[in-house]
Each structure stands twice: as C-alpha cells, then as structure tokens.
C-alpha atoms as an extended CHARMM CRD file, in Angstrom:
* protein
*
       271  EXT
         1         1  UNK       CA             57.4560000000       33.1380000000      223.6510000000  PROA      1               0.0000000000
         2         2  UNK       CA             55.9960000000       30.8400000000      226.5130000000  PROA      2               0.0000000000
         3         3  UNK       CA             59.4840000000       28.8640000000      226.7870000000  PROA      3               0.0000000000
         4         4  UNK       CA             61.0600000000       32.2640000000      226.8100000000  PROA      4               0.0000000000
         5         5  UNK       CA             59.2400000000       33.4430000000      230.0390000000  PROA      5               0.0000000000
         6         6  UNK       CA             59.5290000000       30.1890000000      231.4510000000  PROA      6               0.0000000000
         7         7  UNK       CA             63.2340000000       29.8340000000      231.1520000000  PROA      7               0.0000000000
         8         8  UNK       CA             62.9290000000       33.6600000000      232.7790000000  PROA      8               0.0000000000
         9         9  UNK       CA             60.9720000000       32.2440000000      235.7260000000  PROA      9               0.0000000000
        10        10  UNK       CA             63.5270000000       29.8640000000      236.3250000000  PROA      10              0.0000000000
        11        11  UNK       CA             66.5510000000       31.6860000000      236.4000000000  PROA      11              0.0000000000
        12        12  UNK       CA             64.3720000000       34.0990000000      238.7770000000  PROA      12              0.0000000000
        13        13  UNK       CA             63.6900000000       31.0400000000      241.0950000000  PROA      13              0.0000000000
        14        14  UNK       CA             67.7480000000       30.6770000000      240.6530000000  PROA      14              0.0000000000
        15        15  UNK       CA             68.4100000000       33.9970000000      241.3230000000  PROA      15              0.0000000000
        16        16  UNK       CA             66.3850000000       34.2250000000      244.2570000000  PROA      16              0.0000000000
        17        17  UNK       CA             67.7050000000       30.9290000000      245.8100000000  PROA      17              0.0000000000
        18        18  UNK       CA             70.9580000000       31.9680000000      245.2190000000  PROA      18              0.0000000000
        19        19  UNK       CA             70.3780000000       35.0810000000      247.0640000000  PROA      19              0.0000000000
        20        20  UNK       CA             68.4940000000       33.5730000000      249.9590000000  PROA      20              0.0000000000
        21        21  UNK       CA             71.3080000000       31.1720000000      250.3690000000  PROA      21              0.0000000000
        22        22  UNK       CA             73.6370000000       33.9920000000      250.7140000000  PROA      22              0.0000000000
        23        23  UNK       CA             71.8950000000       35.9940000000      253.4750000000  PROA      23              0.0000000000
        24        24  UNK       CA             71.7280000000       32.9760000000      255.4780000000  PROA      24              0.0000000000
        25        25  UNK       CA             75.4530000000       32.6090000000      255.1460000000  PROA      25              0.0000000000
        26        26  UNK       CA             75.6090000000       36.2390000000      255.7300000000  PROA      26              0.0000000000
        27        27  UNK       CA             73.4630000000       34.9230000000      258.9710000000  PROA      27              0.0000000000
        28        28  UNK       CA             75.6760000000       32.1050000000      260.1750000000  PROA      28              0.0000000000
        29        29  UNK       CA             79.1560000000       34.1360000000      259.8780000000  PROA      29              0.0000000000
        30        30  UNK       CA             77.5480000000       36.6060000000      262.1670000000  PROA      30              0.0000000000
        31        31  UNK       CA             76.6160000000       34.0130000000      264.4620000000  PROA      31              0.0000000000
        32        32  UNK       CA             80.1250000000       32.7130000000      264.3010000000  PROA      32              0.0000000000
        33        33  UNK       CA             81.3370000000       36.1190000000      264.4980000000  PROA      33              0.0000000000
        34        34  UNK       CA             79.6800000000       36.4250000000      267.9710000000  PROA      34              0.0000000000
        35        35  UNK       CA             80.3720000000       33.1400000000      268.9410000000  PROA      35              0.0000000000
        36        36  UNK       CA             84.2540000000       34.0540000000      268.4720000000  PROA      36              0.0000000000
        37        37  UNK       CA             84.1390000000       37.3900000000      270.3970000000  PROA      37              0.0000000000
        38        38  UNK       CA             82.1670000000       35.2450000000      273.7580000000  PROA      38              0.0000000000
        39        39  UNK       CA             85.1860000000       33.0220000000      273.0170000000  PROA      39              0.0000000000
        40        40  UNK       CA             88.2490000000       35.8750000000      272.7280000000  PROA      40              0.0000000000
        41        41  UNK       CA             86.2090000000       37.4530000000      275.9940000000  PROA      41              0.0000000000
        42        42  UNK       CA             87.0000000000       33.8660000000      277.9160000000  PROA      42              0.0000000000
        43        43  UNK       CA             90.9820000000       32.9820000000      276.7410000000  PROA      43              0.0000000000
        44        44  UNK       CA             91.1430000000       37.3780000000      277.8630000000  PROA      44              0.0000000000
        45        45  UNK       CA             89.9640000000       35.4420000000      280.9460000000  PROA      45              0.0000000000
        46        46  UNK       CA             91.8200000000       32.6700000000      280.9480000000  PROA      46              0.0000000000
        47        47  UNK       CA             95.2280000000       34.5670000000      280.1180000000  PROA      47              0.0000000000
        48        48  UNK       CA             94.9480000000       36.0820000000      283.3160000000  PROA      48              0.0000000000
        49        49  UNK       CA             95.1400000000       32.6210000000      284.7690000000  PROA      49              0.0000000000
        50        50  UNK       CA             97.3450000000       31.1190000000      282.4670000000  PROA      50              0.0000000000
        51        51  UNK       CA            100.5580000000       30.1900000000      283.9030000000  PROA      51              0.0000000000
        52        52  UNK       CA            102.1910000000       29.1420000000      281.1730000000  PROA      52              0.0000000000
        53        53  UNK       CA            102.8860000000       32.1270000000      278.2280000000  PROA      53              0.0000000000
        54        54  UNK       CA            103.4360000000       29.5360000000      275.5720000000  PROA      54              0.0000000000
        55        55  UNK       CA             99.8630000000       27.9740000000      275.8450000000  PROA      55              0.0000000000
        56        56  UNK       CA             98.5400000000       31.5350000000      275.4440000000  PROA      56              0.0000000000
        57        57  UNK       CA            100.7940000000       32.0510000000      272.7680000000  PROA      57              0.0000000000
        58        58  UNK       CA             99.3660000000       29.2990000000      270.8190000000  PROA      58              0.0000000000
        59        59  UNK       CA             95.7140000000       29.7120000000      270.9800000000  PROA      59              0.0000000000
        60        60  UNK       CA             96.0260000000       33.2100000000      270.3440000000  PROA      60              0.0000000000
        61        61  UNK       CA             97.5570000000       32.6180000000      267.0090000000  PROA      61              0.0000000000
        62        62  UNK       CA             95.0070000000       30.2750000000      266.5530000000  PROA      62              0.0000000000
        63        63  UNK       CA             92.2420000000       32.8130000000      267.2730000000  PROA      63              0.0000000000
        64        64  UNK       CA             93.7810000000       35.1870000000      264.9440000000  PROA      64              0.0000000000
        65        65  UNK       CA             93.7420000000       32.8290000000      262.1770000000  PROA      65              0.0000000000
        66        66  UNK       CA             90.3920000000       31.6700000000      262.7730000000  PROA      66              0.0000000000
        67        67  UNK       CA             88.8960000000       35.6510000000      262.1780000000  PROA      67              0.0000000000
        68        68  UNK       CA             91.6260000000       36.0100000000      259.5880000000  PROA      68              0.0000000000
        69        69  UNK       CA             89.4120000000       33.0340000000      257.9930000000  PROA      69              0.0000000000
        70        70  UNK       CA             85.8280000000       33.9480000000      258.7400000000  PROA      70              0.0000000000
        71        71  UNK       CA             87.3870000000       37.5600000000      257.1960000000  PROA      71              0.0000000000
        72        72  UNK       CA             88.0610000000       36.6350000000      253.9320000000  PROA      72              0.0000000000
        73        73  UNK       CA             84.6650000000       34.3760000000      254.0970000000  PROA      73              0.0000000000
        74        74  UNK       CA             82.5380000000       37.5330000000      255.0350000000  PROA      74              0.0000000000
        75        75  UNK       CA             84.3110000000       39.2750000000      252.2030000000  PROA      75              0.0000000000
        76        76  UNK       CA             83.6030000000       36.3370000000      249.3820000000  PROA      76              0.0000000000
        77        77  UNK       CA             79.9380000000       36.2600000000      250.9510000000  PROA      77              0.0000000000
        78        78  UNK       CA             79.9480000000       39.7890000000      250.4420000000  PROA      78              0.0000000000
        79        79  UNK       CA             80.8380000000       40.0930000000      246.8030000000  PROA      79              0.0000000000
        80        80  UNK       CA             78.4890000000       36.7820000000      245.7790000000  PROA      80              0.0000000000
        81        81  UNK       CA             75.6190000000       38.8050000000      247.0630000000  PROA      81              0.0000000000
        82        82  UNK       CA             76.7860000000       42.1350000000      245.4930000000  PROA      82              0.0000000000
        83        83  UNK       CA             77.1670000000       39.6850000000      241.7900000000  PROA      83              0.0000000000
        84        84  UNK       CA             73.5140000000       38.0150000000      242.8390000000  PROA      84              0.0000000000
        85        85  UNK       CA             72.1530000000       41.7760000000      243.2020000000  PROA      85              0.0000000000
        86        86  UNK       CA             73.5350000000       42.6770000000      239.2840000000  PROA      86              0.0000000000
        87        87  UNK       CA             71.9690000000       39.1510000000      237.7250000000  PROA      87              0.0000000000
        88        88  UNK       CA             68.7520000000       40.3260000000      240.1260000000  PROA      88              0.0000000000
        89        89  UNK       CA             68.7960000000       44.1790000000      237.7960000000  PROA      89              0.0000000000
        90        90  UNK       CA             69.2980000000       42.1660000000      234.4280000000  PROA      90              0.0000000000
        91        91  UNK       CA             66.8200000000       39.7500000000      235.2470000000  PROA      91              0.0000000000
        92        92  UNK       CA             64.2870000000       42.9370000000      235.7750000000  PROA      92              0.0000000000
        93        93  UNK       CA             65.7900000000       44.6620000000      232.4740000000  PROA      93              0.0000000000
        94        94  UNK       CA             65.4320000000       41.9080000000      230.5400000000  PROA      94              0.0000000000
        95        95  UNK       CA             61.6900000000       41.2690000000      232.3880000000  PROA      95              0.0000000000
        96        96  UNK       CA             60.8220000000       44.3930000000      231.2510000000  PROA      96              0.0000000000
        97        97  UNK       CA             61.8960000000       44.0590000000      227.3780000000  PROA      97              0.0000000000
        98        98  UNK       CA             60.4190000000       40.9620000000      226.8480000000  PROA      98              0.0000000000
        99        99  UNK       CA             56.9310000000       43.0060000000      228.1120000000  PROA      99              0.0000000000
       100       100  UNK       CA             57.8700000000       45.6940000000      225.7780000000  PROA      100             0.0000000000
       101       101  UNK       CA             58.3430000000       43.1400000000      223.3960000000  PROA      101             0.0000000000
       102       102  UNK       CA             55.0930000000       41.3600000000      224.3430000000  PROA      102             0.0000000000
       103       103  UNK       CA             53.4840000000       44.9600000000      223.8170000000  PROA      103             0.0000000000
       104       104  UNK       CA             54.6520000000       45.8280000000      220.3760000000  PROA      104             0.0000000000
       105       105  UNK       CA             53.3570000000       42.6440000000      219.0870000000  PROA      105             0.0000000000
       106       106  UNK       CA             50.1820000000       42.5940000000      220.6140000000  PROA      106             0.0000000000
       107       107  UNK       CA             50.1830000000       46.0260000000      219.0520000000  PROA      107             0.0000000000
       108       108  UNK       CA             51.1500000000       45.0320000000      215.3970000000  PROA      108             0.0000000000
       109       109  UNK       CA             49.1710000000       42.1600000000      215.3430000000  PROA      109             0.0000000000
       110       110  UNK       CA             46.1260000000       44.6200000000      216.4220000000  PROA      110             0.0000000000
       111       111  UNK       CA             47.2980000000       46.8320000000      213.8200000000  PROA      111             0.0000000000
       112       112  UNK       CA             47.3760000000       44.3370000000      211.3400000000  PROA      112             0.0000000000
       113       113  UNK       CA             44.0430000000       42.7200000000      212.0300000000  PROA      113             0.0000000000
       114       114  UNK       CA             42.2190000000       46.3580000000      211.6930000000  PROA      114             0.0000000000
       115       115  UNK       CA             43.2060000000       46.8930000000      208.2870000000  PROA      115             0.0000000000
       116       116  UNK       CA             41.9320000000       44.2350000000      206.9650000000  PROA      116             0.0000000000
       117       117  UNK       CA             38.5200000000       44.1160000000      208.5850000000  PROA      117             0.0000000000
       118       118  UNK       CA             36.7780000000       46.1950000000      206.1450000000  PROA      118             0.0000000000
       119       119  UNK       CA             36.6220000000       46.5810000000      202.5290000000  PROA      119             0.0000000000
       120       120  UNK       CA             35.1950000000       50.4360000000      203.2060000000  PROA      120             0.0000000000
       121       121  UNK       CA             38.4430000000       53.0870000000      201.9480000000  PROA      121             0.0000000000
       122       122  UNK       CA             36.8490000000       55.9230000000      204.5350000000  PROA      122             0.0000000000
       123       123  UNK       CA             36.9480000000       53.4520000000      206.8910000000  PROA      123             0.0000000000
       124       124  UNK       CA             40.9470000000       52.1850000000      205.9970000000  PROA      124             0.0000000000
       125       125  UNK       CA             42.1740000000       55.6040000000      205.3910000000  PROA      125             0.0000000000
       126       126  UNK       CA             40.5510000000       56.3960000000      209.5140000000  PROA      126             0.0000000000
       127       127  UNK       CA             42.0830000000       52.9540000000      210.7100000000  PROA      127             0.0000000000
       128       128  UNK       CA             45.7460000000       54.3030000000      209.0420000000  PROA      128             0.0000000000
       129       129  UNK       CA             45.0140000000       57.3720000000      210.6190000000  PROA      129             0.0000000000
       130       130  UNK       CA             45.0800000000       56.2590000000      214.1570000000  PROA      130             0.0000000000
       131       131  UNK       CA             47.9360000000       53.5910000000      213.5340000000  PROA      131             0.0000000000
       132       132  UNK       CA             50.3140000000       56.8750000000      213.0800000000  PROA      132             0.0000000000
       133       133  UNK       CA             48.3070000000       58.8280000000      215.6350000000  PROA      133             0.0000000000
       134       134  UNK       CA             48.4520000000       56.0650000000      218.5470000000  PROA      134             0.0000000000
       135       135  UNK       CA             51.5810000000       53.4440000000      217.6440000000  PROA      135             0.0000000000
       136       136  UNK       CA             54.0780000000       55.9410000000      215.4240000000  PROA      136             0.0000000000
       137       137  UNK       CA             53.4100000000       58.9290000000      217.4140000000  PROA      137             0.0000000000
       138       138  UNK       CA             52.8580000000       61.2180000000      214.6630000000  PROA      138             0.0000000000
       139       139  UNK       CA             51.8090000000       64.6700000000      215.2320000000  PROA      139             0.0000000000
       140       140  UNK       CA             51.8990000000       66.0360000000      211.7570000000  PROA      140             0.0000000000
       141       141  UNK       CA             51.2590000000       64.0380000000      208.2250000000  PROA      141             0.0000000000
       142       142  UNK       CA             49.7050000000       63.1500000000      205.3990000000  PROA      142             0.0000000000
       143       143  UNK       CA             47.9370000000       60.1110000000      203.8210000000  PROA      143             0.0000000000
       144       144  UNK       CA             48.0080000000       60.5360000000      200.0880000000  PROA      144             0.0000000000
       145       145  UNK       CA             46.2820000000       57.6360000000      197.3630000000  PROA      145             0.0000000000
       146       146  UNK       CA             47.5820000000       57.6070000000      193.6380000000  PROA      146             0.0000000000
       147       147  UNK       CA             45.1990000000       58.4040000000      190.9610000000  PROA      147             0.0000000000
       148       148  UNK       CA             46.4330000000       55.8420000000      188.3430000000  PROA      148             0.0000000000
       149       149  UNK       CA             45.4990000000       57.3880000000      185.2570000000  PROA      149             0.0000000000
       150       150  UNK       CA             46.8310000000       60.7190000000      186.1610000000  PROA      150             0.0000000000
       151       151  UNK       CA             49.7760000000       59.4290000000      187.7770000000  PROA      151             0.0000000000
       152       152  UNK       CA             49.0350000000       61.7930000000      191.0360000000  PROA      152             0.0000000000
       153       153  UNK       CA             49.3670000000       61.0470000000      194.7440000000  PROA      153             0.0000000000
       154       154  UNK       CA             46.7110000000       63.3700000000      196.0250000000  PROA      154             0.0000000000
       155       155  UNK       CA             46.3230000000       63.7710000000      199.7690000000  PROA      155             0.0000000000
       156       156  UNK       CA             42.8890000000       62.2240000000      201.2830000000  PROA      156             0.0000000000
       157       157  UNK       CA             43.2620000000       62.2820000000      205.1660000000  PROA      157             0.0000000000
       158       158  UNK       CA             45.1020000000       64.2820000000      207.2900000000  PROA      158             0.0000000000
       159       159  UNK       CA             46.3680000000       65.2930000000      210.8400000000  PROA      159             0.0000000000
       160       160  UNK       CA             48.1530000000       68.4500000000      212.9210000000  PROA      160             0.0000000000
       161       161  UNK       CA             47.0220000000       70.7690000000      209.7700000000  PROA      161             0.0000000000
       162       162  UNK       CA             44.3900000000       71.4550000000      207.3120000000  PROA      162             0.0000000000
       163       163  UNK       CA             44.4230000000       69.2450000000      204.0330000000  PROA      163             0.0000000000
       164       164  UNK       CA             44.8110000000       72.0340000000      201.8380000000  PROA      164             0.0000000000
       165       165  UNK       CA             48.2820000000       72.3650000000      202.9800000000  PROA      165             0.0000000000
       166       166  UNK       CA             49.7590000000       69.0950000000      202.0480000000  PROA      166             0.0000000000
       167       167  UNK       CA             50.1500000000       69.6350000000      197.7540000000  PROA      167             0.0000000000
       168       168  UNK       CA             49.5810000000       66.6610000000      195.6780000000  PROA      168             0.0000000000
       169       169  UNK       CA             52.8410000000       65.8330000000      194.0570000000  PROA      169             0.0000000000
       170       170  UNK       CA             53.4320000000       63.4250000000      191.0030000000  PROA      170             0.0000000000
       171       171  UNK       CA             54.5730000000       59.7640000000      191.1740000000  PROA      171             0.0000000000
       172       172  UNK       CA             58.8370000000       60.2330000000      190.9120000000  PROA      172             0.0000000000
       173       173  UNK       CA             58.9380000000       63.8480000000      191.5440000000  PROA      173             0.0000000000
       174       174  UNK       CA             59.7210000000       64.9500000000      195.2020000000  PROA      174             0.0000000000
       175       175  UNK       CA             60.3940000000       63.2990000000      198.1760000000  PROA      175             0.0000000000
       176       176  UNK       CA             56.8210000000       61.7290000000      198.1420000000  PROA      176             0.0000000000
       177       177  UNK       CA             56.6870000000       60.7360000000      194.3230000000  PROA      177             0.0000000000
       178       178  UNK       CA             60.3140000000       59.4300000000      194.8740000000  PROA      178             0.0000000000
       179       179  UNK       CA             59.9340000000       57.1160000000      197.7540000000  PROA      179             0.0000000000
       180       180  UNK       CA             56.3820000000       55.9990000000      196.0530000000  PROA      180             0.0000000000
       181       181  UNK       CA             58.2250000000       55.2590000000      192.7710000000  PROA      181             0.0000000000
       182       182  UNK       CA             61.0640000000       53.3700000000      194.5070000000  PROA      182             0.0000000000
       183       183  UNK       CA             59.5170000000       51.4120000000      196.9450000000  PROA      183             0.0000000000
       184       184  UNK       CA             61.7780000000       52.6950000000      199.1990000000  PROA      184             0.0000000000
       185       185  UNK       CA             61.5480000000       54.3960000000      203.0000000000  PROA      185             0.0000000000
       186       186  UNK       CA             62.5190000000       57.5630000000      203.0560000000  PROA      186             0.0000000000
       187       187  UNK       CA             63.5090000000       58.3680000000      206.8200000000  PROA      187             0.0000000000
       188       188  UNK       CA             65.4020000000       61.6400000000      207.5280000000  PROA      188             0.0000000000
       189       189  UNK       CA             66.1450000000       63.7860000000      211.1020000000  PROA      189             0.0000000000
       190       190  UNK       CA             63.1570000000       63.2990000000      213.5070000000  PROA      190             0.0000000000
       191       191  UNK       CA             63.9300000000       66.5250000000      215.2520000000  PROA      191             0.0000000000
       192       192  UNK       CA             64.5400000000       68.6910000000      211.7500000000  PROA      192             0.0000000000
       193       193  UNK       CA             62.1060000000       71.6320000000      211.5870000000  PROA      193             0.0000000000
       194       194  UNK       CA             59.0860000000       70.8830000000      210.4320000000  PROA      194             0.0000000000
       195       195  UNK       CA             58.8050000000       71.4080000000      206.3640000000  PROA      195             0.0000000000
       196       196  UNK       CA             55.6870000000       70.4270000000      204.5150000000  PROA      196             0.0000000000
       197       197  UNK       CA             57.6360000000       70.2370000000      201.5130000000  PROA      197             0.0000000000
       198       198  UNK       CA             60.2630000000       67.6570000000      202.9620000000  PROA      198             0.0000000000
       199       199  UNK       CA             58.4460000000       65.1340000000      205.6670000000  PROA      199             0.0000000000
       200       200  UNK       CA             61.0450000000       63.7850000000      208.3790000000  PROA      200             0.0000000000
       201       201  UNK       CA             59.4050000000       59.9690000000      206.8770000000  PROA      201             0.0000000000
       202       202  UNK       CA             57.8840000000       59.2790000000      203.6510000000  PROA      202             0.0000000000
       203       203  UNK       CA             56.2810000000       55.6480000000      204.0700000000  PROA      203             0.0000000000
       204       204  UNK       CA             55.5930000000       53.9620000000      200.2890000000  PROA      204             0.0000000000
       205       205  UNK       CA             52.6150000000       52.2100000000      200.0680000000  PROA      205             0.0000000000
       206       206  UNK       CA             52.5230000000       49.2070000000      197.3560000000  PROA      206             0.0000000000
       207       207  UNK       CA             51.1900000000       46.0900000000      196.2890000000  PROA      207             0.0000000000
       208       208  UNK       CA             54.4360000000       44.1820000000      195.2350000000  PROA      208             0.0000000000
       209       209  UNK       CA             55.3400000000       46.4610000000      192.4010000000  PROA      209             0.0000000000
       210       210  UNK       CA             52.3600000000       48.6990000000      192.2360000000  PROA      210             0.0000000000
       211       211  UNK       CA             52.2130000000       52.4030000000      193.6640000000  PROA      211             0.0000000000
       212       212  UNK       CA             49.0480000000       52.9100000000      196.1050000000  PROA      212             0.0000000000
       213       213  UNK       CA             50.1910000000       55.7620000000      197.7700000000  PROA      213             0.0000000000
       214       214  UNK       CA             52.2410000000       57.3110000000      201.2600000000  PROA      214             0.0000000000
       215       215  UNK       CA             51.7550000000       58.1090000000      204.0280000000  PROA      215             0.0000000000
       216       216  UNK       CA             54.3410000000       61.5320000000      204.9730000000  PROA      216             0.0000000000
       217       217  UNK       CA             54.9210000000       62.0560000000      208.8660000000  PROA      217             0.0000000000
       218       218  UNK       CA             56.4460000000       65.9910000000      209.0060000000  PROA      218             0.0000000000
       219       219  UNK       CA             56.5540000000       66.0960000000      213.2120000000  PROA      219             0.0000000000
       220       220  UNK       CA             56.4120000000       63.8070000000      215.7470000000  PROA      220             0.0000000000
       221       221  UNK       CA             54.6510000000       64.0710000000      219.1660000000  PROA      221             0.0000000000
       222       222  UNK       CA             56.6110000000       66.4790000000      222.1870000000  PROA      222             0.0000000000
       223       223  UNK       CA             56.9980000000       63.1690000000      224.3000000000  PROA      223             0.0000000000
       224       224  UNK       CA             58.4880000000       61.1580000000      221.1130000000  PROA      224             0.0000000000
       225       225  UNK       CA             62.6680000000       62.0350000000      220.9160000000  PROA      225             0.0000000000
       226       226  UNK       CA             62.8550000000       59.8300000000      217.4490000000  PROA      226             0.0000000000
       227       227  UNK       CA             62.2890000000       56.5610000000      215.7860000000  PROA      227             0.0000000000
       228       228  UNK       CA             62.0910000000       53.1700000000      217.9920000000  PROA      228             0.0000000000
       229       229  UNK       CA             62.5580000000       49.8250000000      216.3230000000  PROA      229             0.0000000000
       230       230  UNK       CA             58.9440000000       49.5210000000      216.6390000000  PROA      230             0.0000000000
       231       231  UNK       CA             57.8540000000       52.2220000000      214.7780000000  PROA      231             0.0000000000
       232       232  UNK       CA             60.8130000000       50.8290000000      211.3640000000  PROA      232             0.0000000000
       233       233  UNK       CA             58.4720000000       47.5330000000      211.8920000000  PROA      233             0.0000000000
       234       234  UNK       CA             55.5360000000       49.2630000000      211.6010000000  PROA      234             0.0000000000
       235       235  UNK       CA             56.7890000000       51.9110000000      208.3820000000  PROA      235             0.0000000000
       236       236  UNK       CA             57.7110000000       47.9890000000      206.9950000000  PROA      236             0.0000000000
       237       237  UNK       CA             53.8540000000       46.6790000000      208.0530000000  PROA      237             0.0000000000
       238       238  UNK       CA             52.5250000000       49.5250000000      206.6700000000  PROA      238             0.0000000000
       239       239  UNK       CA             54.3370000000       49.6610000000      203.4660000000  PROA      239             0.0000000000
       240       240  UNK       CA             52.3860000000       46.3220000000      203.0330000000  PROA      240             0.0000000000
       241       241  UNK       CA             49.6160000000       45.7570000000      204.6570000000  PROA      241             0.0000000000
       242       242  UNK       CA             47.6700000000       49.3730000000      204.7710000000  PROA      242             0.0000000000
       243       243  UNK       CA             48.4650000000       49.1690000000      201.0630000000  PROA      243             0.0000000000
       244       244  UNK       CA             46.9230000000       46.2020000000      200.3260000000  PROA      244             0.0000000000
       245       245  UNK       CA             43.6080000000       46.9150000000      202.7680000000  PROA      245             0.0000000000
       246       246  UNK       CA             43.5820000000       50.4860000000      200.5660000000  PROA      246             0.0000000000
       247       247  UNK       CA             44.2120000000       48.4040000000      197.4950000000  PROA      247             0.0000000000
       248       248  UNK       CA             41.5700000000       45.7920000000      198.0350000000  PROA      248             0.0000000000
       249       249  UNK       CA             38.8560000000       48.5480000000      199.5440000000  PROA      249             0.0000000000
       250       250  UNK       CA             39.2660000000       50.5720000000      196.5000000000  PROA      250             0.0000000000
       251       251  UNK       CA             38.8600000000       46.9400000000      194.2310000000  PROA      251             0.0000000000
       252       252  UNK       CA             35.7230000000       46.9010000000      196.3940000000  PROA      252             0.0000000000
       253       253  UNK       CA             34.4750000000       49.5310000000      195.6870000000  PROA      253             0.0000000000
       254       254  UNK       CA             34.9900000000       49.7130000000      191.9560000000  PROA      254             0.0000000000
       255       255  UNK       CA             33.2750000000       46.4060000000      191.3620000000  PROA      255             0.0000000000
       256       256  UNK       CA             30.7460000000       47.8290000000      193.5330000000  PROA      256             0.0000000000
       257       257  UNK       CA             29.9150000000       50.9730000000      191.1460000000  PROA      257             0.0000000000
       258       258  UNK       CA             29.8350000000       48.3230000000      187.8460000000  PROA      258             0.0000000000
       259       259  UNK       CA             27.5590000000       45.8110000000      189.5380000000  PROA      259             0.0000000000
       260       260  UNK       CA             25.4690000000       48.6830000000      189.8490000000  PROA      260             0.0000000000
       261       261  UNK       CA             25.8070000000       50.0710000000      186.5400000000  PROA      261             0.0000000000
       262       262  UNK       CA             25.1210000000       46.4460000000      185.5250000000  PROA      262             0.0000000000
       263       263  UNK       CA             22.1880000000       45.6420000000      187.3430000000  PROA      263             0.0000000000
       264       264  UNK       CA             21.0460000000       49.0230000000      186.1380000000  PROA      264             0.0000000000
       265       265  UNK       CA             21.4190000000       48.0990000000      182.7020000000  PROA      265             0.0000000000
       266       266  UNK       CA             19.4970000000       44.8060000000      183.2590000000  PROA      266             0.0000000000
       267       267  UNK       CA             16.0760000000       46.9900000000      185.2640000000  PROA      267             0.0000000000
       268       268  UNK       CA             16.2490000000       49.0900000000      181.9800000000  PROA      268             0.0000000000
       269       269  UNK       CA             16.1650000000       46.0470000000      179.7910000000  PROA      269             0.0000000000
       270       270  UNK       CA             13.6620000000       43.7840000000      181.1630000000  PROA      270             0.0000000000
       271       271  UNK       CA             11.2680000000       46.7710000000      182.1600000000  PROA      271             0.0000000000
C-alpha cells in the first residue's frame, strides 16, 4: 500500500511540474505576443517611411507567419494544459479511492479484531450487532444462533423492531434455514419493501461445514441506496469470522458450565 501512495506522490509531483511548465509557456508566448505587437506598431511606422513597397512586402509576410506560428503554439499550449487539468481530476479520483480503500480496511481489520477479543456470546452477539449497525448500514435485522439438537435458528439479538417479531425458522426451510443449510448468501433487492418473512440479505454463519446461525438484514438505513463492495466483503468476513467468535464463545462457555459441574462433583466428594 506504501509503494502505491508513493508512486501516487510521484505522478502528483509529475503532474504538477508538468502543469507549472505549461503556465510559464503560457507566460513567455504572452510576452512574445506583446513583444510582436511593439514590433507590428514600429514596421506600421516604418511603412510610412518605407520607400521601397517590396521591402514592406516582405517583412510583412514575415510578421504574419511569425503570429501564424506563435498561433498554433498558444493553441498546443492550450490543449497540454487542458490534458494536464484531466490527469490533475484522475489523480484526485483515484486519491480519493485509495482513502476509501484505506478506510474499508482499517474498518475490516477493526471488525475483525473485535470479534475475536472475547470468548463472552452476549458480548459477540453486541459486537455483530454494531458491525451491521455502523459498517453494513442496517436498519432492520436479525441475529439468529442454531440450537443443534433441535435443528432451530432462533433469533437472540435484534435491531429496528422488537424480537418477538423475527420467528425462529428451521435449518433448510425458508429463506433463513436455506441460506444457513447451503452456505450460501442470499442477497435480493435492497430497496424491496420491507418483509420480515423474506430479508433483502440472509448472511450464513458457519464453521467450514457447520451451521452457527444468520444474521437477516430486512431494511437498510435512508442514506444507504444499496450494497457497496464493502459491505459483499464484509457479508464474506462475517460468514466466517462472527461465526467462528460465536462458535468458539459458545465452546467457552460450555466447558465453562462442566468444569463447574466437575469441580462441583469433586467439593461433594472430598467434603
């Protein structure tokens, strides 16, 4: 990334050069425009004077030729600077991806590095929460964990309505249990009307080929028109990596609840 920017420095300095050296031409043929008009001012002069019509003749061809030249200069000086000021507006488009770019990697790796700095699932579940929220854009949806020995994704967090609203479906049946039993993202119109029962992105969550659960986005955010290239990396990140932080917090926890159950065991026996 820091050759990129440098090689976009340079062709800035380039640019820039390239520009300056053009309004000093610019400069000079205006000089030289001037200088030619004091000079057409004196042979008016001297044709007064001039005896001989053939002389005149002569350097007034020769004065004609000369602005017919610094003409066509001003005019190629012209359209270098007018092909210097389009490089100048792709240099600044391109600036300004690359900090886009920058940005949304700054904000993955963020991302990234919050769900897997706890082992607590209230905690991952939140962390998910505000990923949507603050780098998707989501307004409305659903974060929903299977229960593996019913076979259920039940919903456990939620944002724009109450909980009670999102059903819990069954792994392979609707568009939730179908994109959780695939593997698959299920992306449909971001500007369809918003339906509970069919979210406009149903993200699978899995650890290689085991269901964790999805998270269902129904509505996005007034300012948000529709899906960036961002936010497909992201439904890819957290296909992975929120499943495994949910996957290894819910480990967690379960050896949690036998080492208690254990070390219960062993204060009954030795008491």
């Amino acid at each position: 990334m820091s050759e990129k920017r440098d090689g976009l420095f340079a062709r800035a300095e380039e640019v820039l050069s390239l520009f300056r050296r053009g309004a000093e031409f610019t400069q000079e043929l205006l000089k030289e425009n001037e200088r030619l008009r004091g000079r057409l001012a004196e042979l008016q002069t001297q044709q007064l004077a001039a005896s001989d019509e053939h002389q005149w003749e002569k350097l007034r061809r020769e004065l004609l030729g000369r602005i017919h030249d610094l003409e066509r200069e001003r005019e190629s000086a012209v359209e270098r600077l007018r092909m210097v000021e389009g490089e100048n507006r792709q240099f600044a488009e391109r600036y300004l991806e690359i900090e886009e770019e920058n940005n949304n990697l700054a904000s993955l790796y963020v991302a990234s590095y919050q769900l897997h700095s706890t082992l607590d699932l209230a905690e991952v579940v939140k962390i998910v929460v505000e990923i949507v929220i603050n780098l998707i854009g989501a307004e409305v949806f659903a974060i929903y964990i299977l229960d593996e020995r019913t076979q259920v994704l039940s919903p456990v967090a939620s944002e724009g309505r109450e909980i009670s609203e999102f059903a819990p479906c069954e792994l392979g049946y609707g568009m939730v249990g179908a994109a959780v039993a695939s593997g698959e993202t299920q992306c449909g119109d971001a500007a369809a009307a918003e339906d509970l029962a069919r979210p406009i992105v149903c993200v699978p969550l899995r650890v290689q080929e085991r269901p964790i659960g999805a998270i269902a986005i129904h509505k996005l955010l007034q300012q948000k028109d529709g899906f960036t290239p961002l936010d497909h990396e992201l439904f890819t990140l957290l296909a992975g990596h929120a499943a495994t932080a949910v996957f290894a917090a819910r480990l967690h926890s379960q050896s949690e609840r036998k080492l208690n159950t254990i070390q219960g065991f062993i204060d009954l026996l030795t008491k």
